[in-house]
C-alpha positions as CSV (number, residue, x, y, z in Angstrom):
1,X,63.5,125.9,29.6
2,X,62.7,123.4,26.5
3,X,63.1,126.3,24.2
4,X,66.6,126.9,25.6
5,X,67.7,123.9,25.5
6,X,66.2,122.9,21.8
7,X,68.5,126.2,21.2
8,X,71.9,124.5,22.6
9,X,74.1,123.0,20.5
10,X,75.5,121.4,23.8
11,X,71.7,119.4,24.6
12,X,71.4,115.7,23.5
13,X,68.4,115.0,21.7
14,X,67.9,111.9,24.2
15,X,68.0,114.7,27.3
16,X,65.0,116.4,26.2
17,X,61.8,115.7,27.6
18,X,59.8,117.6,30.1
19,X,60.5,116.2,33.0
20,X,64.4,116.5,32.4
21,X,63.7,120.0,31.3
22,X,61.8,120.9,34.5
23,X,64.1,120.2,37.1
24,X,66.9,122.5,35.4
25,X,64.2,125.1,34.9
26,X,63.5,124.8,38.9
27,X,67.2,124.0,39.6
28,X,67.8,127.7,37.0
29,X,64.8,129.6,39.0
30,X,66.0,128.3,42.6
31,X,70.1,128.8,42.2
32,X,69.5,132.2,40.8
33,X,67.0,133.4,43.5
34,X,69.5,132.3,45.9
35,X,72.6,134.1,44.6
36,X,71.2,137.0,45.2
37,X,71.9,139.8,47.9
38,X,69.9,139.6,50.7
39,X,70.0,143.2,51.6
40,X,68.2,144.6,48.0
41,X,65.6,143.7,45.9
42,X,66.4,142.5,43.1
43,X,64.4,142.4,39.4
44,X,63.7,138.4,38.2
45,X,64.9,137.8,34.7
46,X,64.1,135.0,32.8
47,X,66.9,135.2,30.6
48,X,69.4,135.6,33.2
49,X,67.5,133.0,35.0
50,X,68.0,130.3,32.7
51,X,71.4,131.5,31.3
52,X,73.4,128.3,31.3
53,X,77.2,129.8,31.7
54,X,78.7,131.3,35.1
55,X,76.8,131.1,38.6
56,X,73.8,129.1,37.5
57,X,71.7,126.3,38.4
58,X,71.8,124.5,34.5
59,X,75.3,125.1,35.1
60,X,75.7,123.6,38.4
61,X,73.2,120.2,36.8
62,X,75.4,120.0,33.9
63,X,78.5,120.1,36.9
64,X,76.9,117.4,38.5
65,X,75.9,115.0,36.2
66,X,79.4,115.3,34.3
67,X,81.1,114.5,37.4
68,X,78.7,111.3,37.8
69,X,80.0,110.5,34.8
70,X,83.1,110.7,35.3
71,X,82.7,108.8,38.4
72,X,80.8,106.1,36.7
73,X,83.5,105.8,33.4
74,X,86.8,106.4,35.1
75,X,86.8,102.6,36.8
76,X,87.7,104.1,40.5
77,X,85.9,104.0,43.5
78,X,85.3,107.2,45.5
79,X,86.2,106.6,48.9
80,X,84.1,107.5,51.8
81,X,86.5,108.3,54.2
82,X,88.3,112.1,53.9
83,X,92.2,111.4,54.4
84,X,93.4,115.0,55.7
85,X,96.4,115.1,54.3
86,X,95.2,115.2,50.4
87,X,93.2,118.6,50.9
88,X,96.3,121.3,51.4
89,X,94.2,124.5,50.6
90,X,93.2,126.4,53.5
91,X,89.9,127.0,52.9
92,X,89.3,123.2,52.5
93,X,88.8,122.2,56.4
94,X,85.8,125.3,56.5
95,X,84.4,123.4,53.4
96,X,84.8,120.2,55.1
97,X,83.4,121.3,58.6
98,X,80.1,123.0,57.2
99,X,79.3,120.0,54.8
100,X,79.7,117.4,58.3
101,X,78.0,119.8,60.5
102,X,74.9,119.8,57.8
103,X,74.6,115.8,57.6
104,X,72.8,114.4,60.2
């Protein structure tokens, strides 16, 4: 994972140090081993593994932390509370359902 990211034009010279790149090597390893069909083997690739574009866990880190920036920078609190009426898309109450039903 160092070697990728000493590659990327994208990685801050501050971000790098092991510890930093092993949890987006785990996070890579992880996410990719769970995108996977359940119903077929599949054949583990590090480089697919540790791509950092589409479906993948560096890309779902870099996700995260930019929208903890974001959240830090833009000078708004987050609310807690869902207000209904704000999430029109119909999928959005399924989303909304499974993430209550999984915290305790």
């Amino acid at each position: 994972m160092q070697e990728k990211q000493q590659a990327s034009k994208n990685t801050r010279n501050s971000a790098m140090n092991e510890e930093t790149c092993d949890i987006l090597g785990i996070t890579a390893v992880v996410i990719n081993d769970l995108k996977q069909k359940r119903q077929k083997d599949y054949i583990f690739d590090w480089d697919r593994a540790l791509q950092s574009e589409g479906d993948s866990g560096i890309k779902l880190q870099y996700l995260h932390c930019r929208l903890l920036s974001l959240e830090k920078n833009c000078g708004v609190k987050i609310p807690n509370d869902c207000i209904p009426e704000y999430l029109q898309e119909e999928v959005v109450g399924d989303v909304v359902a499974e993430l209550a039903s999984s915290t305790g």
